[in-house]
N, C-alpha and C positions, 0 to 999 in steps of 0.2 A: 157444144157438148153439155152434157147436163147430168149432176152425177147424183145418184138416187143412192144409195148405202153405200157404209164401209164399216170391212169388221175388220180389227188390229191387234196383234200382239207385240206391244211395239214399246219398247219403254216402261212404263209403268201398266200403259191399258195391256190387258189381259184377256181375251176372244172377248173384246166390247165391241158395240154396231153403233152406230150412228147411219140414222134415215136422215134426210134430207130433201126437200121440197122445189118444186122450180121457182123459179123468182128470189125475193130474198130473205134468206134464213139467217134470223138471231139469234146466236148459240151463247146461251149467259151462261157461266160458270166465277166461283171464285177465284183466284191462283190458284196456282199451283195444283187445278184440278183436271188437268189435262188438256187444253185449248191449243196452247201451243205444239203439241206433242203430235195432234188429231192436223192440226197444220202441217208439220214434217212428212209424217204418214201420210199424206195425200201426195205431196213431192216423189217421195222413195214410192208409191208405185205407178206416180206414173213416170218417171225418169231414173229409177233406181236407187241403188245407195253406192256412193264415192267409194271401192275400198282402198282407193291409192291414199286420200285422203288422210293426212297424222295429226293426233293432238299436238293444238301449242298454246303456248302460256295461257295459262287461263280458257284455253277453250277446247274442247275436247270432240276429237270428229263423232262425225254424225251414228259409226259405227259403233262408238262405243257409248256413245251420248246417250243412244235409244234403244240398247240394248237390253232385251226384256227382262225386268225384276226379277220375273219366277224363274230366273234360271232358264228359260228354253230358247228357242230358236226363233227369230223374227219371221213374224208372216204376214198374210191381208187379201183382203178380200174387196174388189171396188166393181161395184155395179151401175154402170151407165148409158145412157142414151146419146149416139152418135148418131145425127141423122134419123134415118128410121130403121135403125140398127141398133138394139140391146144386147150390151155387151158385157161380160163378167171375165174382171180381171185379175190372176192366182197367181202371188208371189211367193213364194216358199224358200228353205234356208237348207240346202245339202251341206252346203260343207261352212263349218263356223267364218272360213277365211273371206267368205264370199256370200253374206248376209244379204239373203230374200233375192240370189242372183238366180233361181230356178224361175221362170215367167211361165203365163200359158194365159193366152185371150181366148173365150170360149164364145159365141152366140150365146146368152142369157136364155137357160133350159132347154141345151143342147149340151153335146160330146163334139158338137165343131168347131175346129178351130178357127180362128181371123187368118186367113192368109195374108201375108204379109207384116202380121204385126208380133214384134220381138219386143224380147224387153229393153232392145235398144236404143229399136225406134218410137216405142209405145206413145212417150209425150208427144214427140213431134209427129207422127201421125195421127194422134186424137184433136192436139189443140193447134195444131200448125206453125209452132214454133218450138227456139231449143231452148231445151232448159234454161239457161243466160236469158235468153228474152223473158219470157213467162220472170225467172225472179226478179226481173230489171222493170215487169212495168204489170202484172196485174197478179203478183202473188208477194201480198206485201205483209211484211212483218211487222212484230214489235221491236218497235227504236230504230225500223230497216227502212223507212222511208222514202228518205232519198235515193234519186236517180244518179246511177255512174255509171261509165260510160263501158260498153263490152264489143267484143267483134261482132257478136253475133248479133247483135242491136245494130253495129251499124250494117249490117249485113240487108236487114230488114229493113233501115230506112232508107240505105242505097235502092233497094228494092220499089219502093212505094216512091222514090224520085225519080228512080228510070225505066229500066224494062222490065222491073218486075223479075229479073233473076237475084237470087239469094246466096252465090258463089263465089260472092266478092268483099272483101272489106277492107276500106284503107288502110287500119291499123293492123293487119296482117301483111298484105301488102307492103306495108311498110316497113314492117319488120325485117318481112324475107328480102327485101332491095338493100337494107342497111344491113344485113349482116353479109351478102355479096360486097356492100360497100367496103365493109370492117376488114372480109379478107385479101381484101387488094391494099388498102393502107388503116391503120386504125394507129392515131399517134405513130410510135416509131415501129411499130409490128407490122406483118401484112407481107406480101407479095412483093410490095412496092419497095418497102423499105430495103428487104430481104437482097432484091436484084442489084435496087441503090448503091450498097456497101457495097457488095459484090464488085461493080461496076469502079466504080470510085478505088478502091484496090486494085483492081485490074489498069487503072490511070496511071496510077500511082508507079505500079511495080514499072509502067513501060517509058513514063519521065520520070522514076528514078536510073532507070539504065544510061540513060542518056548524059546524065549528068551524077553520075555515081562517082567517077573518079573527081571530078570539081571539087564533088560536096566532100570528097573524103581529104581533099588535103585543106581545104579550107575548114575541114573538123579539126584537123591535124596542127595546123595554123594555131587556129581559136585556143585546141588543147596546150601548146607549147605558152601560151601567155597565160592563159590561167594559171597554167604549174608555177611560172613564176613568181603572179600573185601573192599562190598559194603558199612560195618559201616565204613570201616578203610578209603577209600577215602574219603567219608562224613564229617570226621573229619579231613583231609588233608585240606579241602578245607574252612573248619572253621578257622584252619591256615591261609590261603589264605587272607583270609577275615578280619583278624586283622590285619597283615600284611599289606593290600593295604589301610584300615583305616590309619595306621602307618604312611603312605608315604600319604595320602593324608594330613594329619596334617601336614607333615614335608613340601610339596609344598607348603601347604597354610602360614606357615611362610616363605619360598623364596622368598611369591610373593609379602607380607606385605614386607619386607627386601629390594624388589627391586621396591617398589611403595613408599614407606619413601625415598631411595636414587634418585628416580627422582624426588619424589616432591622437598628435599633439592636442585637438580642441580637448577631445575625452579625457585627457589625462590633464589638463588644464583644470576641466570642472570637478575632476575628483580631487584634486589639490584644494582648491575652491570650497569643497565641501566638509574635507577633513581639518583645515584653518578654522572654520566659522562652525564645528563640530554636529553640523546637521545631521540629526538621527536617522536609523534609518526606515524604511517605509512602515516596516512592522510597527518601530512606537509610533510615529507617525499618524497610520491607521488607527490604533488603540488608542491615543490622545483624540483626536478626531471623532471617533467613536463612544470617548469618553464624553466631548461634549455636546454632543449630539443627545445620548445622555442624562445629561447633566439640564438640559433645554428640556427637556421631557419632564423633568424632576420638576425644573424649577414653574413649570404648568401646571403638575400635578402640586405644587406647595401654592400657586395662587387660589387653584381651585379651593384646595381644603381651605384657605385663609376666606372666602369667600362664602365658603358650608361655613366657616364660626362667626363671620358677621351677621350672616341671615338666624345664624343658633343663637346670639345675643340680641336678634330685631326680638325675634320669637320671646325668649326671658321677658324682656324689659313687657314685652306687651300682658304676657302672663303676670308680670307684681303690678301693673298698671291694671287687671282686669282685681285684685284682690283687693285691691287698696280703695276700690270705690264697693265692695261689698260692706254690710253693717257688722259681719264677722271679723272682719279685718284687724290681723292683731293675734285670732286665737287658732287652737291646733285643731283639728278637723273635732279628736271628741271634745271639747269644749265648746263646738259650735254645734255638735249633736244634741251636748246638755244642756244651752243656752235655747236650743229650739225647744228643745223638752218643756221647761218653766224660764218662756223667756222676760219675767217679772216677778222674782223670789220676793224681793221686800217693798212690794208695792205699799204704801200708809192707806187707812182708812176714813174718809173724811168723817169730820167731827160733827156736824147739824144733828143727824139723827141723834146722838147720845144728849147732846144740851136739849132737844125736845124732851125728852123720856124724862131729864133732871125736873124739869117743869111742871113735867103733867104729874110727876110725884111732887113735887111743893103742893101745885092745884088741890091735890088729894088730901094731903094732911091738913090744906085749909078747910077745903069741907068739910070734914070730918070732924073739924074742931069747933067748925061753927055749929053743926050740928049738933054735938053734945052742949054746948051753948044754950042752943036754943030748947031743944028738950034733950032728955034724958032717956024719954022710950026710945025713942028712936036712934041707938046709938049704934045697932046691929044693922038696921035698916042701913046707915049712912056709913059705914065701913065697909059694907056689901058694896055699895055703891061706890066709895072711892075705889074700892080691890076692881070691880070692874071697869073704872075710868082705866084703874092702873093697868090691868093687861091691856085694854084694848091700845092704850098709848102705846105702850111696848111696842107690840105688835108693827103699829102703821109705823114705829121708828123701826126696827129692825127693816124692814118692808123697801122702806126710802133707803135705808142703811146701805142694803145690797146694789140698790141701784144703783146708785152714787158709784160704788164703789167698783159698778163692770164699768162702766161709762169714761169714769177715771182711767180701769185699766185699756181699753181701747184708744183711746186716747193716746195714752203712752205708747201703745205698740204702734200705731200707724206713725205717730212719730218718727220710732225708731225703725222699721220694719216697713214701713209704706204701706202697712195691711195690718189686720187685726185677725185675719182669720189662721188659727194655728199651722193647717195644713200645708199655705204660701210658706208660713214662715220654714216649717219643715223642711219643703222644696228650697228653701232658701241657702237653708245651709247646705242640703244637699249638694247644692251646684258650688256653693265654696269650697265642699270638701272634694270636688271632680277640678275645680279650679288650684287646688291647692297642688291636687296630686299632676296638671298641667306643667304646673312652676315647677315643679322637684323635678319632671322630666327633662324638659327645657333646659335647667338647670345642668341634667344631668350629661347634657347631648350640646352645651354648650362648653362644659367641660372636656366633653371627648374629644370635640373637633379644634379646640384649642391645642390641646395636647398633639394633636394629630399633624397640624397646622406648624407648632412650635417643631415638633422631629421634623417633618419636610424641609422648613428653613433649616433646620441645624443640620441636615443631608448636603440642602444645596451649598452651604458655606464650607463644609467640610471637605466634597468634592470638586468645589473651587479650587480654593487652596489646594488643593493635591496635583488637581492639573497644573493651576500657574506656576506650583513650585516643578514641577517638570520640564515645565515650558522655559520658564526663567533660565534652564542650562544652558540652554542655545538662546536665548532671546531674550537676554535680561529688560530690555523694554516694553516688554506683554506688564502690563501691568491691570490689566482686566480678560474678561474670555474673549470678548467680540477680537483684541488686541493678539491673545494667545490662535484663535483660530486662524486669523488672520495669518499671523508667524509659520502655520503649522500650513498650511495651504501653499504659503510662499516656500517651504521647506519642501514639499509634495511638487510643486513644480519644477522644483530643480532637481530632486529626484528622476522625474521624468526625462525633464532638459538631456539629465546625466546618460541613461539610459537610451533615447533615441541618439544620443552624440555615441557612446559605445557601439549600437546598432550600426551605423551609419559607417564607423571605422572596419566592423568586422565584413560589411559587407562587400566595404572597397578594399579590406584585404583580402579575401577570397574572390573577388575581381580579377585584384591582381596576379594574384597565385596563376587563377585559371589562365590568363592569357599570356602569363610568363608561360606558361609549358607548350602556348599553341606560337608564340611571338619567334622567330625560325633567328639564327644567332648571327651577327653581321658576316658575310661572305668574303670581307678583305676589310678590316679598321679602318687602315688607311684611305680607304680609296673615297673620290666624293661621291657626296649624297646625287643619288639619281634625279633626274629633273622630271616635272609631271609630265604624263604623256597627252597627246594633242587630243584624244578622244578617248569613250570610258572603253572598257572593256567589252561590251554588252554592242556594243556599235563595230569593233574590229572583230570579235568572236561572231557576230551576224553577218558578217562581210566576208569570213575566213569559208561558215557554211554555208552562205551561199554558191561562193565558188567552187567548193568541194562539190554541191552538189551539179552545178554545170560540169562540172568535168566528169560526175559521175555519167548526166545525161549525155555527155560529148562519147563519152566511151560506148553507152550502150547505143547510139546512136551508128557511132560504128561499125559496133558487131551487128546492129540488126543491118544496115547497108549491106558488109560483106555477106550476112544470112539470105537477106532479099538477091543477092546478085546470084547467089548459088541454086536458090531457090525458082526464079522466074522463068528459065529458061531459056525457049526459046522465042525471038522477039514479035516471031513472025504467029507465031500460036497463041502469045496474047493478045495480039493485035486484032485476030477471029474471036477469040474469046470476045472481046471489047465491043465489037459489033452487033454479035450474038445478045450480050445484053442489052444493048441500046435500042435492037428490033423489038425484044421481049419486052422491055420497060414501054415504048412507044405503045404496043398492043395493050399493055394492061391501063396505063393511063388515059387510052382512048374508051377503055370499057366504064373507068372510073368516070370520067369526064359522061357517060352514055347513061350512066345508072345517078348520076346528080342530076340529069335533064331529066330522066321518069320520076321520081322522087319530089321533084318539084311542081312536074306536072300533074303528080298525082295530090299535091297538096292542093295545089291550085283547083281542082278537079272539085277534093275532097271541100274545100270551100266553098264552090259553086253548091254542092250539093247541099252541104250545110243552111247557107242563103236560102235555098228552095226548101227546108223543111221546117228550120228553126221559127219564122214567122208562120207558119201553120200552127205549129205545135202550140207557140205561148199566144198566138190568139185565143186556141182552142184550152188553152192550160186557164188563160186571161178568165174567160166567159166561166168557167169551171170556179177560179178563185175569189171571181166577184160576190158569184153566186155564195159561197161557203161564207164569207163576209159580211154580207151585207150589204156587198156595195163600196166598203170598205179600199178596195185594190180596186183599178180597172186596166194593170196593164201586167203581163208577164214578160220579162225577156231571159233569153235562153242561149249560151255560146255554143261554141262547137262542141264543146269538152261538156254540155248537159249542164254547166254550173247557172244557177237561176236569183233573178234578180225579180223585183217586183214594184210595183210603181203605183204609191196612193192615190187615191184618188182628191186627197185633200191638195197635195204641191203637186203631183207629178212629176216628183222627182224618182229614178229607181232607186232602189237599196237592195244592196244584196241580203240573199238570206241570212248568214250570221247574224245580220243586225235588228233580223227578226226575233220577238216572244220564242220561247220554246211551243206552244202552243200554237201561233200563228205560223211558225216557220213549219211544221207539221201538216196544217193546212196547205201554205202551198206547194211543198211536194207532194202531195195528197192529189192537188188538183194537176201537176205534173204529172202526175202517174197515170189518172186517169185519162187525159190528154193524150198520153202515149198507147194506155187501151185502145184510146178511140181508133187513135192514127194507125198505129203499128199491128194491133193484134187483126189477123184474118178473120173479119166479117163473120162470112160461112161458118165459123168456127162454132160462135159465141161461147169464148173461151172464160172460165167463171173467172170471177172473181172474188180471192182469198183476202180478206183483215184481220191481223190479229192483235187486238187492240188497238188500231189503228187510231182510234177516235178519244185515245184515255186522256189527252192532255188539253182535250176542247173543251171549252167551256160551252154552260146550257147549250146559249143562243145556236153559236156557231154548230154545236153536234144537231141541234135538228134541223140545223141545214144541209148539212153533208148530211144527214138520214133521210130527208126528203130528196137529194139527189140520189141515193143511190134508189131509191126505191122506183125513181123514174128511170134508172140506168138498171133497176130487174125487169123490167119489160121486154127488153133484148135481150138478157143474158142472166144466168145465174148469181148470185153472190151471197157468201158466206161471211159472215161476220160476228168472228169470236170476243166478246167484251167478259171483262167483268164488274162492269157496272149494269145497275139495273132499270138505267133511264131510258137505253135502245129500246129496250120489251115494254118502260110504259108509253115510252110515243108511238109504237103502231100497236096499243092493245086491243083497240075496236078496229084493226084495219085487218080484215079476212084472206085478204093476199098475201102477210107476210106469216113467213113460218117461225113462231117461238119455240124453242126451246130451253130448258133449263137443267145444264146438263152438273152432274152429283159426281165424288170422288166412289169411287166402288167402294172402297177398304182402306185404303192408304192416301195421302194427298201425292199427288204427280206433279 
């Protein structure tokens, strides 16, 4: 068969066509753009659409699955070459409940119809198998892979092992034997069981007549002792019953006995406590609390005592920084006007003035000699001494000054360590920042004294106030650690006191309670009962057991008397009895007749198995090698289809599970075609469908299964829907194969 167009409304396509070429066609699409959809539509027209078919979890039947988008009706269009017969095949949709169930096969541009072919027989008349076959071995899905087992397959390889008829299959076969089996016995159901009981009753009813009077005074017997028993336990247990009175009275003085000796302890310790005047929990608590307190306080007084030692480090370092200053001694403005002229009454040395005395003696001698000598010249030589005289002056004044910075520098580095005014400036500066240091220090060493001084006079005063409290009851607290101590011991016997009151009121409300259930002695006088030999629970289990024989003994009776009125007569059970035992006889000869087909059909079915199974995984073998590499060189295959495969490194099998997802793909890939080869009818050359078949191979391996299949379109048609685009570049220079790349119209599908 060879299928040249299809046009669909089907799901999401919408009157779309798809042509199609003989040999093999690679139809690339991306998801969801209709491949698999164009897959189903090829099924539904040639084997229809399921409408018995219901959605379940998660999957939804095919009738509603590909139910076309736009709202209308499913239809299709498939045009093919059978032989040398073109043919055009018309499914359409009358009524919704029965989706594209109108058929019509035409002769391909013609009004005549295919005789013979219906839309029921349509697949199996074009491809020469049933729909089961075809999905089981040459229309393979996505994720659908694998081979499992159907009737109609074995139908087919019954077929091709024996004569070549296709009206037989084990597993049908077997079904309809086993359910003939089920209705003759199936567990306790069935035919078998049915007549069994029957029969067994019928036994029963005709040897109880026989011995009906026996059994009834020997009921009758049995009943008379048990009654006995049954007074004699009854009165056991009256025993019982005084007895546990007995012991309830004797608890209920334990519990008076041990609720008098806790009241005495409690009223002991409160004696105990009002002697030795223990307060109670409230001061307790608040002395307690007080020194807790008090601990807090006496933290917070070490702390501050420790803020005023580090305030007197501080001080002492502050007059220790002032005291090595040259100011040292004066108040900030005295050290401002001491920088100002820090040398008021510096002296001026004397040299310069004794020169000046001199160079005026020198002068007056000139000048004297000079008028001496002559007399003109006495203007001349006073001229002269007056200019000795300034210029003397002068270089003394000159030296004068010098003398006298040199001196004053001098002095200051001395005092000062510098001579330049502006140090000295900075100098005081920093005494007067140092001073104002000290008066804070000072001031902050006062505060935290003070601060320091009230803490300690807190904590001596809240001393004393506890110990003098303490001291009422515990005149030996002579310190806190002493007083908490006291107080702690005082708090426990509070306690003591308190659980010992508990403990009395509990056991008098004990006893209260079981004085009112404790039952009042039934004679004073009389003695105490003695224990009985066993509990209660053993004579109360012994009373119903007997009660319940006698129950059974009774009903045992009445059904006797029922059976004897009921049986009748002995002689018409006796036929009855027969009657079943011929009937049972005949059914279990049928049972016993349909276990020997059944097993001969297994054994059958296994011969036949033998004879295909090593074809098959030879031919699966040669297929898997090939897809590999070489990889695998063995396939084996049981009755039930499940497949195993055997490396060619060990030679060991492994079943598929313990295959890649990839490789495990492959060999049912190469299964499948194997069963092509074997199972689908020759004559047919029945195409073959992939849809996506090849997504999870990797390079190597997909151009190997692309080169086999392009050797397997030689024979036969095959379609193969990917959406990868490595199919189209491995045969793009190859002119035999058909590519296509097919587009979503409008919407993805």
């Amino acid at each position: 068969m060879l299928i040249r167009r299809m046009t669909a409304t089907f799901g999401k396509l919408r009157e779309q066509t798809l042509e199609l070429q003989e040999g093999l066609n690679i139809l690339q699409a991306p998801n969801e753009t209709g491949k698999s959809t164009w897959c189903a539509f090829l099924l539904a027209m040639l084997y229809g659409v399921n409408t018995k078919e219901r959605d379940r979890a998660g999957v939804l039947a095919d009738k509603n699955h590909y139910a076309p988008w736009s709202g209308g009706s499913m239809s299709g269009r498939l045009d093919c070459r059978t032989g040398e017969d073109a043919l055009t095949l018309f499914r359409t949709t009358r009524r919704q409940t029965a989706p594209m169930g109108d058929f019509q096969a035409l002769y391909t541009g013609t009004a005549d119809p295919v005789p013979g072919l219906t839309g029921a027989n349509c697949g199996e008349m074009l491809l020469g198998v049933s729909r089961e076959v075809y999905a089981r071995s040459a229309f393979i899905r996505q994720g659908g892979v694998a081979v499992t087992q159907d009737p109609g397959l074995e139908r087919r390889i019954a077929a091709l092992v024996t004569s070549g008829e296709e009206d037989t299959s084990y597993t049908e076969a077997v079904e309809a034997l086993k359910k003939q089996l089920n209705r003759r016995r199936h567990n306790k159901t069935g035919q078998l069981p049915t007549l069994e009981a029957e029969l067994q009753e019928t036994e029963a009813l005709l040897a109880s007549q026989a011995e009906l009077f026996r059994q009834r005074e020997s009921l009758l017997f049995r009943s008379a002792e048990l009654e006995a028993r049954e007074t004699s336990l009854k009165e056991e247990l009256s025993a019982l019953d005084r007895w546990d009175r007995h012991q309830k009275r004797q608890e209920l003085q334990r519990v008076e006995e041990a609720a008098l000796q806790a009241e005495e302890q409690a009223a002991a310790l409160r004696r105990r406590l009002e002697e030795e005047g223990i307060p109670e929990n409230d001061l307790t608590g608040r002395l307690r609390g007080a020194i807790v307190n008090l601990n807090t306080l006496r933290k917070n007084a070490e702390k501050a005592q420790g803020k005023y030692d580090e305030a007197k480090a501080a001080l002492a370092q502050a007059e220790e920084a002032l005291s090595t200053s040259p100011f040292a001694g004066q108040t900030a403005e005295e050290a401002r006007r001491t920088a100002a002229d820090p040398l008021p009454t510096a002296k001026r040395p004397l040299p310069p003035l004794l020169l000046t005395a001199l160079a005026c003696l020198c002068a007056a001698l000139g000048a004297g000699y000079s008028v001496y000598v002559s007399t003109s010249k006495l203007y001349a030589a006073l001229g002269t001494a007056a200019g000795l005289l300034v210029l003397t002056a002068l270089v003394s004044l000159l030296l004068w000054r010098r003398a006298g910075n040199k001196a004053r520098a001098a002095a200051l580095t001395a005092r000062y360590q510098t001579a330049d005014p502006a140090a000295i400036t900075a100098l005081a500066d920093a005494y007067v920042t140092l001073l104002a240091n000290r008066d804070a220090a000072k001031q902050e060493a006062a505060a935290q004294a003070a601060a320091a001084q009230g803490l300690w006079q807190s904590v001596d005063v809240n001393a004393d106030g506890i110990l003098e409290e303490v001291r009422r009851f515990a005149p030996a607290a002579y310190d806190i650690p002493s007083a908490d101590a006291a107080l702690r011991a005082s708090a426990l016997l509070r306690k003591e006191l308190r659980e010992a009151e508990k403990i009395a009121h509990e056991a008098r409300l004990r006893a209260e309670f079981q004085s009112g259930d404790a039952p009042a002695p039934e004679n004073p006088d009389a003695p105490s009962p003695t224990p009985p030999p066993r509990s209660r629970e053993a004579a109360a289990e012994e009373l119903a057991a007997v009660q319940a024989d006698l129950t059974l003994l009774r009903s045992n009776l009445d059904r006797v008397a029922g059976r004897l009125a009921a049986a009748g007569d002995p002689l018409t059970l006796q036929a009855a009895a027969e009657r079943l035992t011929d009937e049972i006889a005949a059914l279990e000869g049928e049972y016993a007749a349909i276990e020997l087909a059944m097993s001969t059909l297994a054994h059958a079915n296994t011969q036949l198995q033998g004879r295909f199974s090593p074809a098959l995984g030879t031919r699966a073998a040669e297929i898997f090698g090939r897809l590999t590499g070489g990889a695998y060189t063995g396939v084996i295959l049981d009755k039930a289809l499940h497949v195993s495969a055997e490396s060619a490194d060990t030679g060991v099998p492994r079943d598929a599970g313990y295959l890649s997802a990839g490789a495990a793909d492959q060999l049912y890939l190469a299964v499948r075609l194997a069963v092509c080869d074997l199972v689908l009818p020759s004559e047919n050359a029945v195409p073959i469908v992939l849809d996506d078949a090849l997504a999870s191979f990797d390079d190597a391996r997909c151009a190997a299964a692309l080169d086999y299949l392009r050797k397997e379109a030689e024979t036969r048609q095959i379609l193969l829907f990917t959406c990868h685009s490595r199919e189209a570049a491995h045969f793009q220079n190859d002119p035999a194969v058909s590519i296509q790349h097919l587009t979503a119209p409008a919407e993805r599908v």
